[in-house]
N, C-alpha and C positions, 0 to 999 in steps of 0.2 A: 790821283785822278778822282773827280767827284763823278759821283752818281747824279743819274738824272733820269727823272721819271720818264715816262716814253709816252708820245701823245698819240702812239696807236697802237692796236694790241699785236702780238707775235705775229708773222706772216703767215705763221703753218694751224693757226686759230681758224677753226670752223666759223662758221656761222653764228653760230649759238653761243660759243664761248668770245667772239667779238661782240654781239651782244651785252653781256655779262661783262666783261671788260668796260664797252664803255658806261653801263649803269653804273657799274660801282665807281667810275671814275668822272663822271659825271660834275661831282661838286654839289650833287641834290640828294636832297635823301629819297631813298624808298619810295617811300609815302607821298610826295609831291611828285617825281615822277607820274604813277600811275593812277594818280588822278587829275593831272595833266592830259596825259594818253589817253585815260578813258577805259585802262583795266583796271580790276578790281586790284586792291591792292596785298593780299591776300597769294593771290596769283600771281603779282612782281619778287614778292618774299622768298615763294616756292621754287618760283624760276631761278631767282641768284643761290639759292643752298642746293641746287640741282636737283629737288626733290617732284618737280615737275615743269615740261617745257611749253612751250607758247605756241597757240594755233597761228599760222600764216598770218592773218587777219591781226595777232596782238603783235606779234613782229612787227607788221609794216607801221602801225599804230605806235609801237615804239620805237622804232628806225625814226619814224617821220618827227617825233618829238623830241629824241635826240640829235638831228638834224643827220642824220647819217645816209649814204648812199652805197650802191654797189656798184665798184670799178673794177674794170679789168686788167689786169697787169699787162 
């Protein structure tokens, strides 16, 4: 049976950790992201090693660049 990468993150993924998921999964690095978005990218780095989380405002800023939305099951 082959592996196959998954094109969404876990279902039982917060918020934040679907975030995170799709950054890293993204196909961009870091660095072009969040000057992209328009965070500092300093703040994108912090956020993926969990070492700090993103004001509402860099969220929707990064949702919106990821093209990502929120759906309800």
């Amino acid at each position: 049976m082959s592996k196959t990468k998954s094109k969404n993150p876990p279902r039982s993924a917060t918020m934040t950790e679907a975030l995170r998921w799709h950054l890293r999964h993204c196909g961009t690095i870091p660095l072009d992201v969040a000057g992209a978005a328009g965070i500092h990218h300093t703040t994108i780095y912090r956020f993926l090693n969990g070492t700090r989380g993103l004001s509402q405002d860099g969220q929707d800023r990064l949702a919106r660049h990821l093209r990502l939305r929120l759906v309800r099951e």
